[in-house]
N, CA and C atoms as an extended XYZ file, in Angstrom:
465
Properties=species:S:1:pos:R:3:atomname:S:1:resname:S:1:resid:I:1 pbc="F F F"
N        23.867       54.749       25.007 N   UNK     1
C        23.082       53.906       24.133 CA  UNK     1
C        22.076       54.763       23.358 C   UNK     1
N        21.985       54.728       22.403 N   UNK     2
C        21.101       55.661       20.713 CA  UNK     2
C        19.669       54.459       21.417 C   UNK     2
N        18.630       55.432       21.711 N   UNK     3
C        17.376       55.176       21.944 CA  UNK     3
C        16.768       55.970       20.516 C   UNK     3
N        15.752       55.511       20.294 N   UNK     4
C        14.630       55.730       18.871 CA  UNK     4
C        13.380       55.840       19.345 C   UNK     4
N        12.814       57.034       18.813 N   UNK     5
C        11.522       57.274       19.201 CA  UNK     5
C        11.094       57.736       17.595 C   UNK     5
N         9.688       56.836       17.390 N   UNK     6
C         9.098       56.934       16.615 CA  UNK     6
C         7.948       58.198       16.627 C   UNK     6
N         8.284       59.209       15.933 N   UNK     7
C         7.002       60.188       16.308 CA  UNK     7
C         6.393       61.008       14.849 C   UNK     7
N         6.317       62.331       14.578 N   UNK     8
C         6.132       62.871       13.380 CA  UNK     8
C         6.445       64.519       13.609 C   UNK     8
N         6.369       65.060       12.594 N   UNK     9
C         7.319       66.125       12.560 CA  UNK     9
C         6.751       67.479       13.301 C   UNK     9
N         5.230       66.985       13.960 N   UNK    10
C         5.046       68.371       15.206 CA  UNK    10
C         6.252       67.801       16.218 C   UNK    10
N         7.073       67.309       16.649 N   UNK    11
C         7.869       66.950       17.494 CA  UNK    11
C         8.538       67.986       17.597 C   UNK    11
N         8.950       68.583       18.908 N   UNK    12
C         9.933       69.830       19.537 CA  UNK    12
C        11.449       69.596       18.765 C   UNK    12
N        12.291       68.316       19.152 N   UNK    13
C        12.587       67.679       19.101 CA  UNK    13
C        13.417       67.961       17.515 C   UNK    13
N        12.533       67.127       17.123 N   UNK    14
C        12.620       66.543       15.122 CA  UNK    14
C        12.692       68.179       14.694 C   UNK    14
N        12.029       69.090       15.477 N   UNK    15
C        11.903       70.515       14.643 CA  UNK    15
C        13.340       71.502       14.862 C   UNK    15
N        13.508       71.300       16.120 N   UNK    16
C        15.109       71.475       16.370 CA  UNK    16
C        16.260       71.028       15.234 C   UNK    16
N        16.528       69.916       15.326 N   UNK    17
C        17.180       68.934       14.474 CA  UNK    17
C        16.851       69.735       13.021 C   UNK    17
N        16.015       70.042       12.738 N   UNK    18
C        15.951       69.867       11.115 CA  UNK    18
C        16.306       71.503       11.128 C   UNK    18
N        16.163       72.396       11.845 N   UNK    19
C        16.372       74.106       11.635 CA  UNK    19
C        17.818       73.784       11.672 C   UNK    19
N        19.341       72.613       12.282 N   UNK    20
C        20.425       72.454       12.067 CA  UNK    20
C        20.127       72.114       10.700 C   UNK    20
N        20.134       71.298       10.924 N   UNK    21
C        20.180       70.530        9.132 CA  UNK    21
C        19.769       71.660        7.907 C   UNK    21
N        18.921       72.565        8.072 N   UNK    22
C        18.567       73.261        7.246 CA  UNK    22
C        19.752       74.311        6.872 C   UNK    22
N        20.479       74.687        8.167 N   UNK    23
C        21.346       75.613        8.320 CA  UNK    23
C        22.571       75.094        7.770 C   UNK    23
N        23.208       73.985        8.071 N   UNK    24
C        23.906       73.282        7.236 CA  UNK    24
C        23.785       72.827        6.017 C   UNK    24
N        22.760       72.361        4.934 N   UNK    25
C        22.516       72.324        4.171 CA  UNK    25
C        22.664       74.015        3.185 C   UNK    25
N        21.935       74.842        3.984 N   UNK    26
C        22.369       76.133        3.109 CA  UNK    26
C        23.861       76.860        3.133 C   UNK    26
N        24.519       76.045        3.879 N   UNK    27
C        25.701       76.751        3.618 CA  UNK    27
C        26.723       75.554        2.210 C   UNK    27
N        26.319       74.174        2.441 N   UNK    28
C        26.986       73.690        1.433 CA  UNK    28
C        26.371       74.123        0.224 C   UNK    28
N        24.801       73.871        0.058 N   UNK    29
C        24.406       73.839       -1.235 CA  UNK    29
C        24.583       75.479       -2.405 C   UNK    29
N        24.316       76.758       -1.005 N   UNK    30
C        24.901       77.917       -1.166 CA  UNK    30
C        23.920       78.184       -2.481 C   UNK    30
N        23.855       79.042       -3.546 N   UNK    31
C        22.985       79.499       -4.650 CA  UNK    31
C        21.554       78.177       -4.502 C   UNK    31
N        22.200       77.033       -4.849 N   UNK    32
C        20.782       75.904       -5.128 CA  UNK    32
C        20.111       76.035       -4.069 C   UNK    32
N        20.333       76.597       -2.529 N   UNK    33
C        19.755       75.925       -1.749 CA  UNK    33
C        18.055       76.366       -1.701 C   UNK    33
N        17.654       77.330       -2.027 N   UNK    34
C        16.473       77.742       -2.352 CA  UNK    34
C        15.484       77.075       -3.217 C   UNK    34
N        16.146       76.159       -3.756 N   UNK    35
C        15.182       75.354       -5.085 CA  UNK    35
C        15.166       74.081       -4.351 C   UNK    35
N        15.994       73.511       -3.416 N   UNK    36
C        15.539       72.213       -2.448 CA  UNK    36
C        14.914       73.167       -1.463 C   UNK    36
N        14.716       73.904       -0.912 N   UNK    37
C        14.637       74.028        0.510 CA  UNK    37
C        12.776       73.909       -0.259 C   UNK    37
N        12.684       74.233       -0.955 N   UNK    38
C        10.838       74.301       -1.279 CA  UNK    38
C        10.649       73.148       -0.992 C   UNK    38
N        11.354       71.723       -1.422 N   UNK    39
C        10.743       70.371       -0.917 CA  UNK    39
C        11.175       69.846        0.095 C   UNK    39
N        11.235       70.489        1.344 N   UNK    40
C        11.781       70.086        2.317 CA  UNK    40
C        10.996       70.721        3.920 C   UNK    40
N         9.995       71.021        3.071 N   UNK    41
C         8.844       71.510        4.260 CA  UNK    41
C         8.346       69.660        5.324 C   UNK    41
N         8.569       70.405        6.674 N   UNK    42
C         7.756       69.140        7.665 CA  UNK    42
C         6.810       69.635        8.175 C   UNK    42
N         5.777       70.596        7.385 N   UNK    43
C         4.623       70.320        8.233 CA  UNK    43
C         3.529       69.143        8.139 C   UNK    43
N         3.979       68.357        7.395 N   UNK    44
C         2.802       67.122        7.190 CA  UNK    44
C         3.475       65.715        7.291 C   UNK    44
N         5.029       65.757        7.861 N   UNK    45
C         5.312       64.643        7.675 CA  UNK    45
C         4.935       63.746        8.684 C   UNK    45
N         4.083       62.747        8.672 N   UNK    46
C         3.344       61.441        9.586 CA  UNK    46
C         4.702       60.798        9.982 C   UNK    46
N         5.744       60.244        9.716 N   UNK    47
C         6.843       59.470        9.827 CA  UNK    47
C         7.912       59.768       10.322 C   UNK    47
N         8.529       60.221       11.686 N   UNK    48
C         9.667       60.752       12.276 CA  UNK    48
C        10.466       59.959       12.893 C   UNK    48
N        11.669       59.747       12.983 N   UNK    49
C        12.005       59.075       13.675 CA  UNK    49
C        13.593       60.183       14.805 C   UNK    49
N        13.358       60.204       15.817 N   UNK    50
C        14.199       60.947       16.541 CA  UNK    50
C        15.703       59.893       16.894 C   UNK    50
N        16.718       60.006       17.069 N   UNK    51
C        17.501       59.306       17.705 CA  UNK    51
C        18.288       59.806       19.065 C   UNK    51
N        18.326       59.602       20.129 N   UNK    52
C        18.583       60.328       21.376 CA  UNK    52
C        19.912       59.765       22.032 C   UNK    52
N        20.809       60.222       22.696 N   UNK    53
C        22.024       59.854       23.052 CA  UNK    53
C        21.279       60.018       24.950 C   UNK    53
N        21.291       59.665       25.894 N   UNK    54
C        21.615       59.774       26.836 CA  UNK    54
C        19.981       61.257       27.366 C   UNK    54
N        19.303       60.681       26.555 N   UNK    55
C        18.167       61.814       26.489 CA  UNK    55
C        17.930       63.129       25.697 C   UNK    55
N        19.557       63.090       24.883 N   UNK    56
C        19.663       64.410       24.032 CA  UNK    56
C        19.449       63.791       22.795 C   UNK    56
N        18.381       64.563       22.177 N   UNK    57
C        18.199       64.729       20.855 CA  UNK    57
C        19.879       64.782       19.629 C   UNK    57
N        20.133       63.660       18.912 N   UNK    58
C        21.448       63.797       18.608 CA  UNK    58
C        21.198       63.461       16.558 C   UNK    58
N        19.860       62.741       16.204 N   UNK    59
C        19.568       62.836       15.085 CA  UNK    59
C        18.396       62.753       14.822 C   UNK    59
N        17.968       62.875       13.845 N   UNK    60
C        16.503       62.261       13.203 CA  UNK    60
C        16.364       61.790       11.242 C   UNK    60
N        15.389       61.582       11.495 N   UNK    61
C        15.210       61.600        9.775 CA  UNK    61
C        13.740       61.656        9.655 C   UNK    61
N        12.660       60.746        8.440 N   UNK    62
C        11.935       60.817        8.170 CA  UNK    62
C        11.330       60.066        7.265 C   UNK    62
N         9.998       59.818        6.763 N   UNK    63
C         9.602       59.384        5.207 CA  UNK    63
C         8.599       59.445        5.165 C   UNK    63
N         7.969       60.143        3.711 N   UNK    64
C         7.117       59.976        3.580 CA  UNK    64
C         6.029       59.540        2.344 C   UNK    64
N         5.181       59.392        2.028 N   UNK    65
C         4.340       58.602        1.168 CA  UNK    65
C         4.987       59.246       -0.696 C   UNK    65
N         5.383       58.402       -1.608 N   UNK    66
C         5.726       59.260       -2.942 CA  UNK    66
C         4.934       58.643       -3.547 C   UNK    66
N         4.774       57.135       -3.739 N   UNK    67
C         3.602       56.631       -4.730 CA  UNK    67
C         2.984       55.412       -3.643 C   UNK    67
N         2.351       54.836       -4.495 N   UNK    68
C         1.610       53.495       -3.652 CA  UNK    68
C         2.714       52.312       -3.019 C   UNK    68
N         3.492       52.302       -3.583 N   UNK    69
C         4.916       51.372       -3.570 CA  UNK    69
C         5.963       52.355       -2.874 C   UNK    69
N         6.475       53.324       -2.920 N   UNK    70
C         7.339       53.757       -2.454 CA  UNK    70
C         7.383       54.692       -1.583 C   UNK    70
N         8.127       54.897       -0.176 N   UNK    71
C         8.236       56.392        0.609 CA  UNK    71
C         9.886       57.151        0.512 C   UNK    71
N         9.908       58.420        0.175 N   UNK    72
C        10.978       58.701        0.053 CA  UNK    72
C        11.410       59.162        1.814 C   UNK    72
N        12.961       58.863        1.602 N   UNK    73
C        13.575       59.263        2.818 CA  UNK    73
C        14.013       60.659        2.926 C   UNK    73
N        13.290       61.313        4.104 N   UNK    74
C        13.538       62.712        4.210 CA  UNK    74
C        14.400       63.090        5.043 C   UNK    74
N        15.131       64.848        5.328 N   UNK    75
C        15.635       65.408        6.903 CA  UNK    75
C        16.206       64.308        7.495 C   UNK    75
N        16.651       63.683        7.193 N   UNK    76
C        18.106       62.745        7.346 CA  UNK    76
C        19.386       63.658        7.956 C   UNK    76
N        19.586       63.209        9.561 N   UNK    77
C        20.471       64.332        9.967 CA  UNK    77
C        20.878       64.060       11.284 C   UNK    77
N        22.806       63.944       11.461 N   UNK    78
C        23.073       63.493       12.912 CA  UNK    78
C        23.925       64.687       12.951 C   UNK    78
N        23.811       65.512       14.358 N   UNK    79
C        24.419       66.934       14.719 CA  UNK    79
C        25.912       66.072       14.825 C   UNK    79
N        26.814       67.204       14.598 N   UNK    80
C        28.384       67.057       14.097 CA  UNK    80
C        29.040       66.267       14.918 C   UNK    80
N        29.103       66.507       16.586 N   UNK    81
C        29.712       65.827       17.468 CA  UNK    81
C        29.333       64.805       17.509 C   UNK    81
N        28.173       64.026       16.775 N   UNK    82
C        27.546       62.286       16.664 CA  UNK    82
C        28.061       61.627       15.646 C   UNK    82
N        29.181       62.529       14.718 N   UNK    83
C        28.855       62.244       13.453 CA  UNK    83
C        30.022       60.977       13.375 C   UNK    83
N        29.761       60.060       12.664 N   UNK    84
C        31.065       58.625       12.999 CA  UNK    84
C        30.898       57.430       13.429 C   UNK    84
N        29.427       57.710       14.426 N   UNK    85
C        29.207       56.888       15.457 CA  UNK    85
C        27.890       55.391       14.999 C   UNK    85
N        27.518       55.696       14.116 N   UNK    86
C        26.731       55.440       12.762 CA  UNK    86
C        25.001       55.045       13.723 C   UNK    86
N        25.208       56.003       13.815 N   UNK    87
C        23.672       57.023       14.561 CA  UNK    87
C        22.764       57.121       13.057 C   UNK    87
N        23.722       57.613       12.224 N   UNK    88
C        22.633       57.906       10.564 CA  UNK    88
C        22.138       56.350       10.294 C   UNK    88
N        22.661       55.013       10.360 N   UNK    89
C        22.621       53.912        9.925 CA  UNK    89
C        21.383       53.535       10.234 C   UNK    89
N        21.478       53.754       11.849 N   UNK    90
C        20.351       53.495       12.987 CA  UNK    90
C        18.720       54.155       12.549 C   UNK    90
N        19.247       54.991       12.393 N   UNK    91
C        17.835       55.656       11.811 CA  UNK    91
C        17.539       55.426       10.515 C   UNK    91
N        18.356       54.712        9.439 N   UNK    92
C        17.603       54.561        8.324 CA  UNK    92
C        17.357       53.434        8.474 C   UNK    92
N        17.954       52.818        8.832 N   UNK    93
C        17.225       51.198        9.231 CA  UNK    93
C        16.201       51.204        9.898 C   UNK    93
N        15.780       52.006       10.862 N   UNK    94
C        14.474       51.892       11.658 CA  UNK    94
C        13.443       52.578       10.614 C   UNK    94
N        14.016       53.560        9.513 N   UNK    95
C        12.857       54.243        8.797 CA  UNK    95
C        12.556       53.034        7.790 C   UNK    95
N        13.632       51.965        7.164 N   UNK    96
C        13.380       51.309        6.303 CA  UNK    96
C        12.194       50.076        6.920 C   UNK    96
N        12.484       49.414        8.482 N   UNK    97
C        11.502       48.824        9.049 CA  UNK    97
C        10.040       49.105        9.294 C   UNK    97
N         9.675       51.018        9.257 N   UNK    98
C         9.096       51.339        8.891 CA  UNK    98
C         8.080       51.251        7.670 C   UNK    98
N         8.781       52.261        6.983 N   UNK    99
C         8.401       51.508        5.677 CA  UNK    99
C         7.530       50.467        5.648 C   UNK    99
N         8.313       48.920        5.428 N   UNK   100
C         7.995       48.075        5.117 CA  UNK   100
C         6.749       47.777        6.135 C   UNK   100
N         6.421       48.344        7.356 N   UNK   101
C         5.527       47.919        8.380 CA  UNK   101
C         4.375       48.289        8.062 C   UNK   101
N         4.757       49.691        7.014 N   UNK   102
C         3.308       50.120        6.627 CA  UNK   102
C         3.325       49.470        4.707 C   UNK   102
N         3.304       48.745        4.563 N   UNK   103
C         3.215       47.926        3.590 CA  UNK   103
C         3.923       48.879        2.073 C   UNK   103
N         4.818       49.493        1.923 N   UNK   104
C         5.597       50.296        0.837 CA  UNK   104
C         6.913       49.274        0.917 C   UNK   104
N         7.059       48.774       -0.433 N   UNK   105
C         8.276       48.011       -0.965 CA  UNK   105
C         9.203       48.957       -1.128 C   UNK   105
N         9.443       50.200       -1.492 N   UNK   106
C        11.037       50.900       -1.229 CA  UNK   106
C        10.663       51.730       -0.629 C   UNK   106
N        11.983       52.215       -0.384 N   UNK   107
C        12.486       53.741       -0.298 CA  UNK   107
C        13.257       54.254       -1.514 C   UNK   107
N        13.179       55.837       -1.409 N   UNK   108
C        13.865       56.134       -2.543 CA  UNK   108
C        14.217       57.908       -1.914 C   UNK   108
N        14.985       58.403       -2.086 N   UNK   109
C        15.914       59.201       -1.734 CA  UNK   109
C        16.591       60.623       -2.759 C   UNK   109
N        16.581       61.310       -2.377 N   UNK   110
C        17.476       62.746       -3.533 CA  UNK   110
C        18.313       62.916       -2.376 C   UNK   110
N        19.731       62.949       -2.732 N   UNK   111
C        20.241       63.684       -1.818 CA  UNK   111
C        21.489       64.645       -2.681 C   UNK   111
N        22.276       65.469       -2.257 N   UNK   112
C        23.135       66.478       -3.340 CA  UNK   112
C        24.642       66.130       -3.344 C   UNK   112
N        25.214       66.084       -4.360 N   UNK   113
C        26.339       65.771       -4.611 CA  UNK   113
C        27.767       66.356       -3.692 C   UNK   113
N        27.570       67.684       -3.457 N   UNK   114
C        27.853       68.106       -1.819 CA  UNK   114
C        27.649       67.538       -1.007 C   UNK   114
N        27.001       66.494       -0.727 N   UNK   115
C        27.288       65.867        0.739 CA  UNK   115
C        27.635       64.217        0.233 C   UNK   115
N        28.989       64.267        0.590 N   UNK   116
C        29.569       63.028       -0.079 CA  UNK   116
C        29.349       61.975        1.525 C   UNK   116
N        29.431       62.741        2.247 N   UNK   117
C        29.276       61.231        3.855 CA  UNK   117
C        27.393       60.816        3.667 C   UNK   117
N        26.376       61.836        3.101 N   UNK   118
C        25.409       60.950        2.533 CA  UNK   118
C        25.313       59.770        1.972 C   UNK   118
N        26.392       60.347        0.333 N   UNK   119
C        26.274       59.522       -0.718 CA  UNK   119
C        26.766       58.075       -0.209 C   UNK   119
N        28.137       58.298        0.670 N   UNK   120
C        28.517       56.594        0.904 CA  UNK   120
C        27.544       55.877        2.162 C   UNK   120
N        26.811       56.604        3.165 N   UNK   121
C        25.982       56.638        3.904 CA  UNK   121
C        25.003       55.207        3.089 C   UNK   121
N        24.290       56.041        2.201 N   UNK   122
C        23.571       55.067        1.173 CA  UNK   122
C        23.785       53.895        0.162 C   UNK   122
N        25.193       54.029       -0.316 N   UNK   123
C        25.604       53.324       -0.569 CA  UNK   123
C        26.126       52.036        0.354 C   UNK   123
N        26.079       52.292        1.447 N   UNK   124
C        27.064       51.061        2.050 CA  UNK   124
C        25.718       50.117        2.838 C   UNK   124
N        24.721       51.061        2.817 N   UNK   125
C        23.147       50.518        3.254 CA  UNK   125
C        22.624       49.848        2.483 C   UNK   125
N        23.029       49.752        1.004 N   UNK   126
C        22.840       48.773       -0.445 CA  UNK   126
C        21.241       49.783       -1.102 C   UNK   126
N        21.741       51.234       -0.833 N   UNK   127
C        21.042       51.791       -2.051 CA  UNK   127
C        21.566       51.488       -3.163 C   UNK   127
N        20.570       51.538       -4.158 N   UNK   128
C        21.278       51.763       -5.755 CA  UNK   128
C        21.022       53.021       -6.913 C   UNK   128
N        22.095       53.741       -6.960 N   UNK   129
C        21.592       55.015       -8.027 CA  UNK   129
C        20.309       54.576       -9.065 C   UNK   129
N        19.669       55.149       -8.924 N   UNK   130
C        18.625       55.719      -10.098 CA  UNK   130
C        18.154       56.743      -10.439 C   UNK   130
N        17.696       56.976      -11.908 N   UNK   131
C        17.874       58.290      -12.390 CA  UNK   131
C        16.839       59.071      -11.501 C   UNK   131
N        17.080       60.688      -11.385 N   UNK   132
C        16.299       61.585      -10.631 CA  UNK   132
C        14.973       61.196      -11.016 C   UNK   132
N        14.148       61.396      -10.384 N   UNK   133
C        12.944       61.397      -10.449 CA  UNK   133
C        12.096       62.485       -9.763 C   UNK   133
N        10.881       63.111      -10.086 N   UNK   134
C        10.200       63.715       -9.745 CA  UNK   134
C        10.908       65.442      -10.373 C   UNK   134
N        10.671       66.333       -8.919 N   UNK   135
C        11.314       67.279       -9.237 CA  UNK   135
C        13.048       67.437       -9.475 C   UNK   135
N        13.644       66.432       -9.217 N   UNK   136
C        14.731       66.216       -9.530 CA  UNK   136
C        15.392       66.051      -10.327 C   UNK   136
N        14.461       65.658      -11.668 N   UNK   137
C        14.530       65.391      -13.395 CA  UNK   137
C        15.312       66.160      -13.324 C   UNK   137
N        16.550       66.305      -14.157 N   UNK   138
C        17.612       67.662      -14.664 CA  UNK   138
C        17.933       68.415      -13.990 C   UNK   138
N        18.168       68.029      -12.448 N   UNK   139
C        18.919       68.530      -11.482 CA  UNK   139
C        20.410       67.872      -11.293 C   UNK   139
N        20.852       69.097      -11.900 N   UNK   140
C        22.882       68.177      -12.041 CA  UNK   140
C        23.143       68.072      -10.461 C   UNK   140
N        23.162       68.739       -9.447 N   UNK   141
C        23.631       68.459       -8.450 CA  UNK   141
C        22.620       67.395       -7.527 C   UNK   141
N        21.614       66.927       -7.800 N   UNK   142
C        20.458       65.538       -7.242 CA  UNK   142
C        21.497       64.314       -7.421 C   UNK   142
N        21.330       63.757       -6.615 N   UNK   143
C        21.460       62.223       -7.081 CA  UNK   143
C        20.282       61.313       -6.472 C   UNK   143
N        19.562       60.671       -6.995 N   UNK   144
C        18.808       60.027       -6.387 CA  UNK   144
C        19.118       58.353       -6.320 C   UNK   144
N        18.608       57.726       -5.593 N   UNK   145
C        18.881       56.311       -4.902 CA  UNK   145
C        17.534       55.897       -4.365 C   UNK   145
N        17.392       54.401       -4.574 N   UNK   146
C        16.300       53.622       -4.270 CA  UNK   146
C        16.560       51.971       -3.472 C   UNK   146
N        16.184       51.799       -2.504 N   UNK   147
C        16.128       50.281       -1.741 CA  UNK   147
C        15.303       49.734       -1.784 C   UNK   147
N        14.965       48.002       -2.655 N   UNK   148
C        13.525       47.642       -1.636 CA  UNK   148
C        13.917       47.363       -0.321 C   UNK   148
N        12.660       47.253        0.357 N   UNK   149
C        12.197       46.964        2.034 CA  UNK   149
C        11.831       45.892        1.739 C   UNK   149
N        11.007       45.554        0.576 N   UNK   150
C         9.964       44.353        1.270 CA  UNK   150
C         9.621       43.681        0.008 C   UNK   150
N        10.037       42.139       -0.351 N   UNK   151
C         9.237       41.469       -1.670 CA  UNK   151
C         8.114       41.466       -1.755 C   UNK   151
N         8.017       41.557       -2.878 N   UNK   152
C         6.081       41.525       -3.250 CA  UNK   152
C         6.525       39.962       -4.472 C   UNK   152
N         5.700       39.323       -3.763 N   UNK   153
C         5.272       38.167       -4.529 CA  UNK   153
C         3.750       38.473       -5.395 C   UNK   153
N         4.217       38.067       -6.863 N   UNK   154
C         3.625       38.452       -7.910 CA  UNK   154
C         2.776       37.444       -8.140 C   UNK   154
N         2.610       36.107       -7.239 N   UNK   155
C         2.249       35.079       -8.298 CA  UNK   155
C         0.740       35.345       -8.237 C   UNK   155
């Protein structure tokens, strides 16, 4: 049973997890990976979420603050032998409950055109493409994606 622990990114744990992910990430992205890896620092991220198989650390992810309304989803990452089991689902749903707990109506997301089990990842969660944003402006290999969490009644 996938247990969830809510923590932040001094976690042993979450820091493990993401030195894979990092390592994997530089072998797909290969030349680019140096121009993401700059926005992909966790020393300040408040928002962790670990996912554990049987007491082993098996994924995590993250989010954190982008504007007043939105947190982007970070270090999104289930080690290979988890991968299928929809362990990634689990954790974005608990980051999106998040979210919304701390009062931010979306999430919003970059992830790279190289990792296509992301792209449908997000898609099947009812992200919707929108254009890059931030440092991502005129990044051909970015795709970025946005969900609300939470209505805001306007009246």
């Amino acid at each position: 049973m996938i247990k969830l622990l809510r923590t932040d990114s001094s976690n042993k744990d979450f820091k493990e997890l993401v030195i894979l992910l990092d390592a994997e990430l530089a072998e797909r992205d290969g030349e680019d990976h140096s121009f993401y890896d700059q926005f992909n620092a966790i020393t300040d991220l408040k928002y962790a979420v670990i996912a554990t198989e049987s007491d082993i650390p098996v994924g995590c992810g993250a989010i954190k603050k982008l504007t007043d309304e939105a947190v982007e989803v970070k270090r999104m990452y289930v080690i290979q032998n988890q991968r299928g089991n929809g362990i990634a689902g689990i954790i974005l749903a608990e980051l999106e409950i998040w979210a919304k707990e701390l009062d931010f109506v979306k999430c919003r997301l970059e992830t790279g055109k190289r990792q296509p089990e992301a792209i449908a990842l997000y898609e099947k969660k009812g992200y919707l493409k929108i254009s890059n944003y931030g440092q991502y402006k005129g990044i051909e290999n970015s795709i970025c994606f946005e969900k609300a969490v939470k209505i805001v009644n306007k009246t």
